[in-house]
Structure formats: structure tokens, C-alpha cells
C-alpha positions as CSV (number, residue, x, y, z in Angstrom):
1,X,-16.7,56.3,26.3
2,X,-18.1,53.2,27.8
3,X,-19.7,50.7,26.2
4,X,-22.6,51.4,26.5
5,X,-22.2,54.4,25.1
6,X,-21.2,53.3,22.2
7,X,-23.5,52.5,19.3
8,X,-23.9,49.1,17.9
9,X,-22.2,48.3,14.8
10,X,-24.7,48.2,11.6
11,X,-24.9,49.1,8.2
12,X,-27.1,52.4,8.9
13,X,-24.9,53.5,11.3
14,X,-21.6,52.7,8.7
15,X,-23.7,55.0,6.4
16,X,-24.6,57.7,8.7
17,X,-21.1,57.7,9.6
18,X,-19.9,58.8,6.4
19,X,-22.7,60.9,5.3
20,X,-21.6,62.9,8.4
21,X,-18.5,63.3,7.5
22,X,-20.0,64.5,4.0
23,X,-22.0,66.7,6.0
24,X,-18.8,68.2,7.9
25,X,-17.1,68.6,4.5
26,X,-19.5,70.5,3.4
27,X,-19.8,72.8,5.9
28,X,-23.3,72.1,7.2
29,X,-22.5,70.7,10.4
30,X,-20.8,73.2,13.1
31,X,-18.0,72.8,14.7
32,X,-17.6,72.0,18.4
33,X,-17.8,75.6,19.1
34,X,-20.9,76.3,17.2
35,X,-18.9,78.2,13.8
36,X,-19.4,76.7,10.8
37,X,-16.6,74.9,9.6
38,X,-14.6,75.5,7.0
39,X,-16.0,74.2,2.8
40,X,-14.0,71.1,1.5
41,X,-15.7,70.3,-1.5
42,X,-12.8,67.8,-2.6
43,X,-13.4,65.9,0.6
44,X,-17.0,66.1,0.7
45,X,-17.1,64.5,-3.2
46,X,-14.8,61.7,-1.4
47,X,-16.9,60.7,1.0
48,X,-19.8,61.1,-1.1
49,X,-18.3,58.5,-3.4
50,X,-17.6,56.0,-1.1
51,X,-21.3,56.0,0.0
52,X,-21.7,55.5,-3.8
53,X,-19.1,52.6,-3.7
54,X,-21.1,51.1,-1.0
55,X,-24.3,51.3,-2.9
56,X,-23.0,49.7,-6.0
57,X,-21.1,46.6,-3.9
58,X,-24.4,46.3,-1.8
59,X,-26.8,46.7,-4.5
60,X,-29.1,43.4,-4.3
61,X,-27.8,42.8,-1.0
62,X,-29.7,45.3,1.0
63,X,-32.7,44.9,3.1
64,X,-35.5,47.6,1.5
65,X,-35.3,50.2,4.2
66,X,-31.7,50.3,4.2
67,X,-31.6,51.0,0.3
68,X,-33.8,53.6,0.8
69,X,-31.8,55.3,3.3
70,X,-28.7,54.3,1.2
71,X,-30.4,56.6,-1.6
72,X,-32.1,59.3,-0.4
73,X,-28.9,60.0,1.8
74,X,-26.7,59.9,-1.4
75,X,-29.4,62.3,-3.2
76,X,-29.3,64.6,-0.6
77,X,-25.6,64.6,-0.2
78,X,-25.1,65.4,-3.9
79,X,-27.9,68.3,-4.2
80,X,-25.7,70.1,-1.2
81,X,-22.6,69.2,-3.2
82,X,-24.1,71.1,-6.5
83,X,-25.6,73.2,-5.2
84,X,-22.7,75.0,-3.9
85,X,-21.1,74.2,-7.6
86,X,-20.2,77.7,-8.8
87,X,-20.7,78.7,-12.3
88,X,-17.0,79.4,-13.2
89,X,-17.0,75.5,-12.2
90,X,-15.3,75.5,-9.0
């Protein structure tokens, strides 16, 4: 990768970074060969709580979009993660 290929370095793309990785975890991105990766709902619930982390230690600090995409990423990201919460409480 060259540089200019490479993204800049900001706090939306910090965030989309790990919401990716969220995204991975939970098995709704596919992998390089187009199969759905495997479910890792303890990893998933990781990196959905450092996003968390990183709203609470940002909280005030933010610019207004970028707390709005803080939150509604974080919503989203936890109504995949219970909504694949079984009822025997997986």
C-alpha cells in the first residue's frame, strides 16, 4: 500500500475501524472469499466496548457529527449483538 492509498488518520476512521472489526465478529461481513465468517460473540462484545470506552473518554469532547456517528454506530452494533442473544442466554 502506498501512501496514498492509505487513509488519513481521524477519529471517524478510528471508529469505523473498530465497528468493523465488530462487524467481522459478528459475522456480518464476509470473508475474503465471499463465506460468511465464523460468529464470535465474545469478541464482538470487546470491540463493542471499546467503542463504548471511547464514547465515555470523548464525551464533551466531540464535534456534533462525530457523536452522532459515535452513537448510532454503537446502537447499531449492540441490536446485531442481541439480536443474535439466544434465549437459553448464550
Amino acid at each position: 500500500m502506498t501512501d496514498e492509498q492509505i487513509p488519513a488518520a481521524s477519529f471517524e476512521m478510528l471508529v469505523t475501524m473498530l465497528a468493523t472489526q465488530a462487524l467481522v465478529a459478528l459475522g456480518q461481513i464476509p470473508g475474503s472469499d465471499g463465506e460468511k465468517l465464523e460468529l464470535n460473540k465474545p469478541l464482538a462484545k470487546h470491540f463493542i466496548d471499546l467503542l463504548a470506552v471511547l464514547e465515555t473518554k470523548t464525551s464533551g469532547n466531540l464535534e456534533p457529527p462525530q457523536a452522532k456517528m459515535l452513537g448510532e454506530l454503537l446502537h447499531n452494533l449492540r441490536m446485531q449483538f442481541l439480536s443474535l442473544q439466544t434465549p437459553g442466554g448464550d
